[in-house]
N, C-alpha and C positions, 0 to 999 in steps of 0.2 A: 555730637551727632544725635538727630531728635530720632524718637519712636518709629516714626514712619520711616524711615531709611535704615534703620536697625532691623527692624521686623519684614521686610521686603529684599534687604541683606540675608538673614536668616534663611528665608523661606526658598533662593537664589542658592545660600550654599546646601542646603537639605538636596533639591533635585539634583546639583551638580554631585555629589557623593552619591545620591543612590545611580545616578549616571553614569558613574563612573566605579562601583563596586558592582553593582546588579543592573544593569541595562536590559537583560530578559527581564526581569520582574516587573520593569516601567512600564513593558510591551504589551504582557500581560495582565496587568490593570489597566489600560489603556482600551486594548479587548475587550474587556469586562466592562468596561464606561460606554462604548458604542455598545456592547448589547444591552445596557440598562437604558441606551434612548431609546432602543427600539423598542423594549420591553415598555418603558415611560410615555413613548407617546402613544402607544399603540393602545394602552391603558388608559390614557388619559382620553381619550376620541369616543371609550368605551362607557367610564364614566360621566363624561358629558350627555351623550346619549341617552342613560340610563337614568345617571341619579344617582348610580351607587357610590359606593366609596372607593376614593382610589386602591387601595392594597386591593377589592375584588375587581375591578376595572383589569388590573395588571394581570390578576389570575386566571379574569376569563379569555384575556390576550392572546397567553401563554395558553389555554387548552383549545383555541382555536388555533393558534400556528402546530400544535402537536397534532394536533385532528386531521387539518391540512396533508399535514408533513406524511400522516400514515397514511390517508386516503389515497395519497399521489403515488407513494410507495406500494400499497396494494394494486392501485391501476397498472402504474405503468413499469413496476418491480422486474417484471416476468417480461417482457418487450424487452426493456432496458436490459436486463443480466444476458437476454441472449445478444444482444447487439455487442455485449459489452467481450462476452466470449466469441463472437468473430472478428469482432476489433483486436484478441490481444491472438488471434492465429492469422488475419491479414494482415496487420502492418509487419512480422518479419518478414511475410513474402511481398510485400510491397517494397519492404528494406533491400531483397536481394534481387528486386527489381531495379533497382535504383544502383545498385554496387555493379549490375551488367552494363548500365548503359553509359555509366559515368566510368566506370573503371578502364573504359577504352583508353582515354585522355592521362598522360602522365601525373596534372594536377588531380585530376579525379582521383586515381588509386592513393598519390600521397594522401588526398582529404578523405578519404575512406578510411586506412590506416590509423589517423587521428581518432575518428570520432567511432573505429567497430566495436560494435555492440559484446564480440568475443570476449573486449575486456571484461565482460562482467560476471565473467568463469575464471576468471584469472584467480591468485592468492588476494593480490590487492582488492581483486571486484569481492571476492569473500569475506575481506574484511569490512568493506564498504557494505555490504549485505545486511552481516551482523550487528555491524553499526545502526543502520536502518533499522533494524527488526528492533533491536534494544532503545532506538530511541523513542517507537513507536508509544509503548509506556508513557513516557515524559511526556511524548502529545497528549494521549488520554488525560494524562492526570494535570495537564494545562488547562484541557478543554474542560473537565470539572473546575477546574480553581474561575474560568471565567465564568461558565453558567452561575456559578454560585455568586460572583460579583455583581453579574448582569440581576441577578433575583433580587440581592440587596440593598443596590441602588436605584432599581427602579419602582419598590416598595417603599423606599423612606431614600429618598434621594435629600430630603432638607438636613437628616443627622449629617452627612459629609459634606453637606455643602454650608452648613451653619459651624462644624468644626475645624473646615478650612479660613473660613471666615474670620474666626477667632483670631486667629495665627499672625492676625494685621491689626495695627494699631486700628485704634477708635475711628480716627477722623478718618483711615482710611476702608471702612467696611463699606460705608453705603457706593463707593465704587468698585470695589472687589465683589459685591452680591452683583451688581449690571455686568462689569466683564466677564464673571462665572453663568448668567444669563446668554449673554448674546454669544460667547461658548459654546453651547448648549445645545443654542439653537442653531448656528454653523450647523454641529453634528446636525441636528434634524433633517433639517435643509439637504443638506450634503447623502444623510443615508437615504433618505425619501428618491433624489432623487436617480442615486444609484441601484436602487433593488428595482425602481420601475425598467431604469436603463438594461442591467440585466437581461430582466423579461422580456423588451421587445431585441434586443439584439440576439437571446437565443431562437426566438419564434423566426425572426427574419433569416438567421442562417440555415435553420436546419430546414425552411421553405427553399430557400434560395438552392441549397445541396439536394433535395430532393427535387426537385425540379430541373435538375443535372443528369439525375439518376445514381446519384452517387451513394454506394452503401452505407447504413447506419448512420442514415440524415439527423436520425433522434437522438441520437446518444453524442453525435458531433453540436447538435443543437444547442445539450443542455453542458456538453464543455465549454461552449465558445461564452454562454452563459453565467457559468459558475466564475470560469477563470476572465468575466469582462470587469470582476473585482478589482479586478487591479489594472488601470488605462493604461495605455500605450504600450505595457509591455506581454499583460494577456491576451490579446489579442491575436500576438506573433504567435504565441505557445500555441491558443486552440488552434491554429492554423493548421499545425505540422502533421496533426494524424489526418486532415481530411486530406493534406497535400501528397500524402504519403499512399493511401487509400485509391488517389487518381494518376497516380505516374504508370502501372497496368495499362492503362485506359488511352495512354499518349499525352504528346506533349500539349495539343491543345485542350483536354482535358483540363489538365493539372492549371494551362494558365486561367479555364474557368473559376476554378476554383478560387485561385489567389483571388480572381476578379470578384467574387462574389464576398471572401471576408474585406476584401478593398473597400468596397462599396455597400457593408454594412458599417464595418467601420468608420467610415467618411459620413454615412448618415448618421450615425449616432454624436462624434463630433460636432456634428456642425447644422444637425437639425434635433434631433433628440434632444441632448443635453442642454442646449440651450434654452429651448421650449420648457422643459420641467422644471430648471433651475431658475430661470427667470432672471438671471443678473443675480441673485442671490448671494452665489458662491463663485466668485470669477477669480480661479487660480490659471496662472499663466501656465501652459503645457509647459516649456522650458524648464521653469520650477519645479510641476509634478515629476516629470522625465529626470529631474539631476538629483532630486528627494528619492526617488524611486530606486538609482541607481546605487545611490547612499548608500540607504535605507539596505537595499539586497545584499551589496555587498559586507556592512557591518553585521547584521543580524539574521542574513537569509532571509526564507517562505515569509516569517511571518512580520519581518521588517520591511519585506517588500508590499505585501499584502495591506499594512496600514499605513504606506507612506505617503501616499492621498489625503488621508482624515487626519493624519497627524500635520500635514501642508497645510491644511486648512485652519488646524486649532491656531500650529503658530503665526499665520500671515492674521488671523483674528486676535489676537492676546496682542501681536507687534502693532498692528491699527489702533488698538483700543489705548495701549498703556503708553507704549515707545513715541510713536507720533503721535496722537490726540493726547495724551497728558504731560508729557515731555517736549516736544517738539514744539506744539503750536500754543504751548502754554508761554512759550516766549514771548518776551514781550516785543512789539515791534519797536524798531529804530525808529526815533523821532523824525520828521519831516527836515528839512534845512532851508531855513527861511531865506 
């Protein structure tokens, strides 16, 4: 067995053990690599510009997305918290709006029964409480271990990408640097064109909801936004408080409503995304939808949350190595005379 199949053996059993001992950890590095593209290219557009060096490039990135981040928080802080405290005292009277009119119907009381919100007074909903509150920690200290990733990969992204490199035989580095490239750039591509997607699909719903008349058009705006992170299945989620928020208001309301996430959603599918993306990143929905579903079910929030980007590295990595160097490196069957 030569070098090259040794060392690409290796590096095959290395992921498949940390995959199978620490599957969070991969997630959270993982994390930590899309924010160091973001934090990289963002830096790198800056230093182009400029001239400067990239490590200041990445740092002036970073105090312009903080500047952003607080300036938005001072505007619209005070708007947002009050919307956000009549969002969390309407939707249970929306809730027992919705238990009156359905609960007439034999299936409605059973599906009420299922899904009442009382469980969450219960012993079990206290345990589950706890649970929550205690794991809230673990998040924090997730979301530091990724900043700190995201800092260090996007200031010297070449130390990990030259010690990966290593890890392969000779002959095989000058294609492992191009697949860890066009990697790379997936992610770019891909984040680039998700954060713009975000932005117009929160502006277009919480236009859309306020132009209905429908309470807390803002704060359903910047949900339907945050959670368009994650396709086809965030979408349903921002749905439900604004659904919930128009069932008061009647039935034709509420079917405004669906119509309006319908028809932001349909445009961003099928006009948006395509438009930013350019052919770029062309992941089959089917694929994203059964990764997604994977993805939630193995690992929860945050398996579900990167099972898009991680769609993409691997339909990227299987293009590059599986097919193009495997595949069509075969030789073709000779003609027959």
């Amino acid at each position: 067995m030569n070098r090259r199949i040794i060392s690409l053996t290796v590096l095959a059993a290395a992921f498949l053990v940390l995959l199978f001992l620490a599957p969070d950890v991969l997630l959270i590095v993982f994390a930590g690599i899309l924010f160091a593209v973001f934090l990289h290219s963002g830096g790198a557009w800056i230093a182009g510009k400029t001239g400067v060096p990239h490590g200041i490039g990445v740092g002036a990135f970073l105090l312009v997305v903080v500047a952003a981040l607080t300036g938005s928080i001072l505007a619209f802080a005070p708007a947002i918290a009050e919307q956000f405290d009549q969002l969390t005292r309407q939707v249970p009277q929306a809730w027992e709006s919705l238990r009156e009119r359905v609960g007439d119907y034999s299936w409605g009381e059973r599906l009420l029964e299922r899904a009442s919100p009382e469980g969450l007074f219960s012993s079990t909903g206290r345990t589950a409480a706890m649970t929550a509150v205690s794991s809230t920690f673990g998040a924090l200290g997730n979301f530091v271990i990724i900043l700190f990733i995201g800092l260090y990969g996007a200031i010297s992204p070449g130390i990990y990408r030259t010690g990966l490199v290593a890890l392969t035989a000779p002959s095989l580095r000058p294609r492992a640097r191009q697949v860890l490239s066009r990697m790379a750039q997936t992610l770019r591509d891909w984040l680039a064109a998700q954060l713009l997607a975000m932005a117009v699909v929160g502006v277009l719903t919480a236009l859309g909801l306020w132009l209905l008349g429908i309470p807390l058009a803002l704060l359903l705006g910047l949900i339907a936004a945050l959670l368009a992170f994650i396709p086809n299945i965030g979408p349903v989620l921002a749905a439900v408080p604004a659904v919930l928020l128009a069932v008061p208001q009647g039935t034709t309301v509420v079917l405004l409503v669906i119509s309006v996430y319908l028809a932001v959603q349909t445009i961003e599918s099928y006009v948006i995304v395509p438009l930013i993306q350019q052919e770029k990143i062309s992941l089959p929905p089917a694929l994203v939808l059964g990764t997604q579903l994977l993805m939630g079910v193995l690992f929860g929030l945050l398996g579900l949350a990167l099972a898009t980007p991680l769609t993409a590295i691997l339909v990227t990595l299987t293009r590059e190595t599986y097919v193009t160097d495997y595949l069509e490196a075969e030789d073709a069957p000779a003609a027959r005379e």
